[in-house]
C-alpha positions in Angstrom: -50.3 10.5 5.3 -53.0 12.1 7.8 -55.5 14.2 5.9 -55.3 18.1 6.0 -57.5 19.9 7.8 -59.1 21.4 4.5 -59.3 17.9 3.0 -61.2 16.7 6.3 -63.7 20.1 6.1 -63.9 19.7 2.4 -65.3 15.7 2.6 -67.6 16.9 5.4 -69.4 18.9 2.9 -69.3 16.9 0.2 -71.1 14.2 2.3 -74.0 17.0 3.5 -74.7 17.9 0.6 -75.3 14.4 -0.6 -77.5 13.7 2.4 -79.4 17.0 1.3 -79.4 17.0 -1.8 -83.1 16.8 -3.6 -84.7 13.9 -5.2 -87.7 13.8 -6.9 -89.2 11.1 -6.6 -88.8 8.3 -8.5 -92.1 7.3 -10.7 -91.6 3.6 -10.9 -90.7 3.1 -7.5 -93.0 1.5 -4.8 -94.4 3.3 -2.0 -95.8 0.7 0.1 -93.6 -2.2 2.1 -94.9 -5.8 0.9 -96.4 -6.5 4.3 -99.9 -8.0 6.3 -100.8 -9.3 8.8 -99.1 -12.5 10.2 -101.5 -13.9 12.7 -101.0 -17.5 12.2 -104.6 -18.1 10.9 -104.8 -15.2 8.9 -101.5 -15.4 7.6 -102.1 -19.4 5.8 -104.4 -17.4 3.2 -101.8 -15.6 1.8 -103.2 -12.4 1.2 -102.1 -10.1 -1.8 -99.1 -7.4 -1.7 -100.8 -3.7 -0.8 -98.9 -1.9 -2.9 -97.7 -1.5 -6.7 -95.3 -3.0 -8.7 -93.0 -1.2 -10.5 -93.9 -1.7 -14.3 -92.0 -4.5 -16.1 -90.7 -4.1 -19.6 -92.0 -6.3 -22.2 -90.3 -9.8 -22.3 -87.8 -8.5 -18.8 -88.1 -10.1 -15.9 -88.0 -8.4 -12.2 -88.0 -9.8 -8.4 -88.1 -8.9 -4.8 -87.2 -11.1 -1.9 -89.0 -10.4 1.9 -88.8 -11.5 5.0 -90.8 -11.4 8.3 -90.4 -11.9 11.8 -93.6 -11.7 13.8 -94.0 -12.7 17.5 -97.1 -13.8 19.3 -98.5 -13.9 22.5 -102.2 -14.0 22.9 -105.1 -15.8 24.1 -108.2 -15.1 24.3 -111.8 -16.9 25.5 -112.4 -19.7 27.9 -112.4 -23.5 26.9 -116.1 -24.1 27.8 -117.0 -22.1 24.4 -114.1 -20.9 22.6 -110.6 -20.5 23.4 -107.2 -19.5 21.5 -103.5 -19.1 22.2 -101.3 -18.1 20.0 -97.7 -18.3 21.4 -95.0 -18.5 19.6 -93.2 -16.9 16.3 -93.9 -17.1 12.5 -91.3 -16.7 9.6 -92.3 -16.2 5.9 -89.6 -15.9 3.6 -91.8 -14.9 -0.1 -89.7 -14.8 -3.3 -91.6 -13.0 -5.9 -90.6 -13.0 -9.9 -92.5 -10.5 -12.2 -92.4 -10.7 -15.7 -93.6 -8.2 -18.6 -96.2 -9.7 -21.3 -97.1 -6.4 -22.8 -96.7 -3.1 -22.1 -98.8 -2.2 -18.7 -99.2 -6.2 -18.3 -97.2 -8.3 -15.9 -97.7 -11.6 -14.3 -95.7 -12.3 -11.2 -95.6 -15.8 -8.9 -94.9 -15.1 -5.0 -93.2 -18.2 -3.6 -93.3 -18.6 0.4 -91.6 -20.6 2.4 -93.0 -20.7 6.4 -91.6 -21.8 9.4 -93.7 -21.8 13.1 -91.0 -22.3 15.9 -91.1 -21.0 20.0 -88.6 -18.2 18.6 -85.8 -17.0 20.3 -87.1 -12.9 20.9 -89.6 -13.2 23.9 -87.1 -12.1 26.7 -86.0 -9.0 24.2 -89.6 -8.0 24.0 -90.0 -7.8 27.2 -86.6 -6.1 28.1 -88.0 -3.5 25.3 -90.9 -2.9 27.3 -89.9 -3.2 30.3 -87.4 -0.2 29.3 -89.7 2.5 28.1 -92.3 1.4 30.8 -94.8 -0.8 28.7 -96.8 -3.2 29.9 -96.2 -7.1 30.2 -99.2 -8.0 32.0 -99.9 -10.5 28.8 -96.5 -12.5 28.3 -96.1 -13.0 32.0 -98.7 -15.3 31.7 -96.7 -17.0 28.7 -93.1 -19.3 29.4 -90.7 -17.6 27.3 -89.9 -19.4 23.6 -92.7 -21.6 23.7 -94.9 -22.8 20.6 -98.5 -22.8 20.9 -100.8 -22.2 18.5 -104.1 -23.6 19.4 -107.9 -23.1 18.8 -110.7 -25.0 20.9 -114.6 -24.7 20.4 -116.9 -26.4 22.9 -114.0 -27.9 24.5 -113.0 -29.8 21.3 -109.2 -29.3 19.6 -110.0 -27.6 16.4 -106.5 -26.4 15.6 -103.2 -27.3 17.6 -99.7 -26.8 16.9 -97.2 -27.2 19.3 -94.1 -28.7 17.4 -92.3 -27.0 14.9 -93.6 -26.5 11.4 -91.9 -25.6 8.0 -92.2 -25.7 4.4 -93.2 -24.2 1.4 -96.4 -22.0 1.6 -99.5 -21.5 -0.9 -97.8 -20.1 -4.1 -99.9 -16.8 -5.4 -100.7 -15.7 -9.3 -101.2 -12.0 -10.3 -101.6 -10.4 -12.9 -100.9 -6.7 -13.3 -103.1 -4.0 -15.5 -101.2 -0.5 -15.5 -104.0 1.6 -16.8 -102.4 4.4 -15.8 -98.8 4.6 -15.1 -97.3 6.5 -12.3 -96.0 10.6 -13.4 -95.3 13.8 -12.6 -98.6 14.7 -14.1 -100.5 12.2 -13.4 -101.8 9.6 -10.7 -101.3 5.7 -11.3 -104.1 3.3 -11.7 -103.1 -0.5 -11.5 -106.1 -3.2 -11.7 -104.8 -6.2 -9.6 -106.0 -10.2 -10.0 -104.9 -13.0 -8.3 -105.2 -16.5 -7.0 -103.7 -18.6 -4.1 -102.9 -21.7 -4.8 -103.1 -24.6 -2.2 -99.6 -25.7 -1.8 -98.6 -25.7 1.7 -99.6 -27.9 4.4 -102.5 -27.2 6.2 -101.8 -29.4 8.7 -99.0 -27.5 9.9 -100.3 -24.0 9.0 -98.4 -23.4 6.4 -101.0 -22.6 3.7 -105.1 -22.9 4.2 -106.0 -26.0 1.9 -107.9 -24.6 -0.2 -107.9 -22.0 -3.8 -108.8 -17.9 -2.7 -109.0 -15.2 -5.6 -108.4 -11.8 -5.3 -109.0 -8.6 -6.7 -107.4 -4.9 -5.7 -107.4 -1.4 -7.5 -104.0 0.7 -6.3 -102.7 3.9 -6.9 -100.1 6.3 -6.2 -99.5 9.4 -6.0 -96.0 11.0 -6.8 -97.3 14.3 -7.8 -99.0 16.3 -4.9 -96.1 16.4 -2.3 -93.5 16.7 -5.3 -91.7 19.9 -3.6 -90.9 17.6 -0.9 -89.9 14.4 -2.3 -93.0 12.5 -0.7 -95.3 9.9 -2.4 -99.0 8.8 -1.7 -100.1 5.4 -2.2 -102.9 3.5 -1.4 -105.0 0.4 -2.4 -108.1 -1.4 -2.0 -109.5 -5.1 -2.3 -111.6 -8.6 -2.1 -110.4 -11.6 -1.0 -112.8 -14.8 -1.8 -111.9 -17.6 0.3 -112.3 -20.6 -1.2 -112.8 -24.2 0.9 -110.0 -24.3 3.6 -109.2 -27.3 5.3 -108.3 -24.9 8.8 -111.8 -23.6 10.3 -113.7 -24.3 7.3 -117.0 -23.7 8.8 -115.8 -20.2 10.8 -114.5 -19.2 7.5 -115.8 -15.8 5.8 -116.4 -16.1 2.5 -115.3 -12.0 1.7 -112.5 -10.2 3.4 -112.0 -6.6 2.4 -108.5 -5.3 2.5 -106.9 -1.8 2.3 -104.0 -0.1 2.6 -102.5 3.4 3.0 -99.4 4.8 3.2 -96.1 7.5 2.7 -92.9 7.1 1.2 -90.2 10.0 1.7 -87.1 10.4 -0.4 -84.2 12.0 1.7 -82.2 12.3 -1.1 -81.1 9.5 -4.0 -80.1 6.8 -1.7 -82.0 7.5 1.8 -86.0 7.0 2.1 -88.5 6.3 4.9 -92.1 5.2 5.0 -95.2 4.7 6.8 -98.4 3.0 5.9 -101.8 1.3 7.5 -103.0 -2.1 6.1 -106.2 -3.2 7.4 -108.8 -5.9 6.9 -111.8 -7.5 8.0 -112.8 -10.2 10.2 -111.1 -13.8 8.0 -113.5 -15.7 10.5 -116.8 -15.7 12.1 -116.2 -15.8 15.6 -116.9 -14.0 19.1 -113.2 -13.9 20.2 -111.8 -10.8 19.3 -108.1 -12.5 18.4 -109.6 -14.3 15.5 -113.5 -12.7 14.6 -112.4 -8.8 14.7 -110.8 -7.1 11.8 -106.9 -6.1 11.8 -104.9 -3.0 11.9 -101.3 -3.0 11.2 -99.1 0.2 11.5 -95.6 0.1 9.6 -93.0 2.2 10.0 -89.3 1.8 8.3 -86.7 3.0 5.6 -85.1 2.5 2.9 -81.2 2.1 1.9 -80.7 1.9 -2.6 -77.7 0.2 -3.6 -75.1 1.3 -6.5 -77.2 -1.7 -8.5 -80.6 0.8 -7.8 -82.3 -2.0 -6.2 -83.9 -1.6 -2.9 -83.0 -2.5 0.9 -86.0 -2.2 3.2 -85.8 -2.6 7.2 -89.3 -1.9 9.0 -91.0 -2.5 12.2 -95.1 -3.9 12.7 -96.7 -2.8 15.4 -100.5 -3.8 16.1 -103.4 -1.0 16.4 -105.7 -3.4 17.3 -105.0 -5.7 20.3 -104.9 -9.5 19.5 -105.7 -9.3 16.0 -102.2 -8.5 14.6 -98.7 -10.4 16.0 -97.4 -8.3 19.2 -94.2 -7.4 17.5 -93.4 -7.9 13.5 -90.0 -7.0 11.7 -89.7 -7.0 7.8 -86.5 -7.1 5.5 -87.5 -6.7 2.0 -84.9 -6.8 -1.3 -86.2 -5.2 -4.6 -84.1 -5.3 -7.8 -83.7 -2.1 -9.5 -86.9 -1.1 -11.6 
């Protein structure tokens, strides 16, 4: 039976005013994606999430699955001195379990697995930019779907890659103080430890070799921008890097990290989001693809299920040339909070 013309007028404003339809926002929800940067010698010290995690009950349990995409195409320096290239792609699949231990205390384990391949997206990239007129003066000098990744210091191999790598990465500890939960009334305040554990192969740049520890003080903000459904979050943080068996002796011992971003709420289902994660230089160096500081811009959105858990789809873009993977995609999967 084909639908009236009433019924078809009357669905069409059920399903606007479901798309309009205010939401506040919701207090235990995160603001920030659970992304940074995936250079391929950054990435092996497994830095920290940048946002919050929802609070976990007492004795419940919680998890969020992510994963990245990122493709590279840089080199920098001259082999005399120093000289990298980094071509190729890196996938980290991170499995992360929370659970509560009392209330505004949680422990959570982040297991990655990593894989280093030639890819398969180099001649999309450069379709993309060749479409909206950007240029590819830098991966014309690559083949396409290569693997690469490759360090040398007065002429001297210190790193080099060129088959394919996979495997489990260096397994992280936190531990989560809410001193001050998320509200209407009031701003959040979570105190953030951690260590990284040295379980992945160096040798293949899957983890760094060695034991870092971190430390991180977040917030958000769900109160400000109330009237129109946005939240503010931000974060700030130490790395110490332990002993690494990749670049030991360019290694910085501190790396600061920060982070900064938006999440809007559409309506109960729909959101989108935007945040900066930075940090500074992981090595002491005079190339500007491994001894300068990152900047990473996200963009992306947000899909919640009939379960209440969380679908996330967002693109990585660098703001600093050759410190940050040319193009990054992340797929995130929260359960309900």
């Amino acid at each position: 039976m084909k639908p009236s013309p009433t019924s078809q007028v009357r669905g069409a404003l059920y399903l606007l005013a479901l798309l309009l339809t205010p939401s506040g926002p919701a207090l235990a929800q995160a603001v920030l994606f659970d992304v940074h940067n995936q250079h391929p010698l950054v990435q092996l010290h497994a830095p920290p999430a940048p946002g919050e995690r929802a609070p976990v009950a007492p004795g419940q349990w919680r998890w969020d699955l992510g994963l990245r995409l990122n493709n590279n195409s840089i080199q920098d320096g001259d082999a005399e001195a120093e000289r990298i290239v980094l071509d190729g792609e890196t996938y980290r699949s991170a499995f992360t379990v929370s659970r509560g231990l009392r209330p505004g205390l949680a422990v959570a384990a982040t297991v990655p697995l990593v894989a280093h391949s030639s890819g398969f997206m180099d001649g999309f990239i450069t379709d993309w930019h060749d479409l909206w007129g950007l240029s590819n003066e830098r991966r014309n000098a690559f083949e396409n779907n290569q693997l690469d990744f490759s360090y040398l210091q007065d002429g001297a191999a210190q790193v080099a890659l060129r088959e394919s790598a996979r495997g489990l990465g260096d397994v992280r500890l936190d531990l989560d103080w809410h001193v001050r939960p998320a509200g209407q009334d009031q701003r959040s305040l979570v105190l953030r430890g951690g260590v990284k554990l040295p379980t992945g192969s160096s040798d293949r740049l899957l983890g760094s070799g060695g034991t870092d520890l971190s430390l991180q003080v977040l917030s958000s903000d769900h109160r400000s921008f109330a009237a129109w459904n946005v939240s503010l979050a931000w974060s700030l943080g130490a790395l110490w890097l332990g002993e690494s068996e990749v670049l030991d002796s360019m290694r910085e011992d501190f790396v600061g990290i920060a982070s900064a971003g938006l999440r809007w709420r559409m309506n109960p289902r729909f959101e989108a989001g935007m945040q900066v994660d930075l940090h500074t230089a992981v090595y002491d160096s005079e190339l500007r693809a491994l001894g300068a500081g990152g900047i990473q811009l996200t963009t992306g959105v947000g899909l919640r299920l009939r379960d209440s858990s969380l679908v996330e789809l967002a693109m990585l873009q660098n703001l600093r040339t050759d410190t940050i993977p040319d193009f990054g995609l992340y797929l995130g999967w929260r359960s309900a909070p």
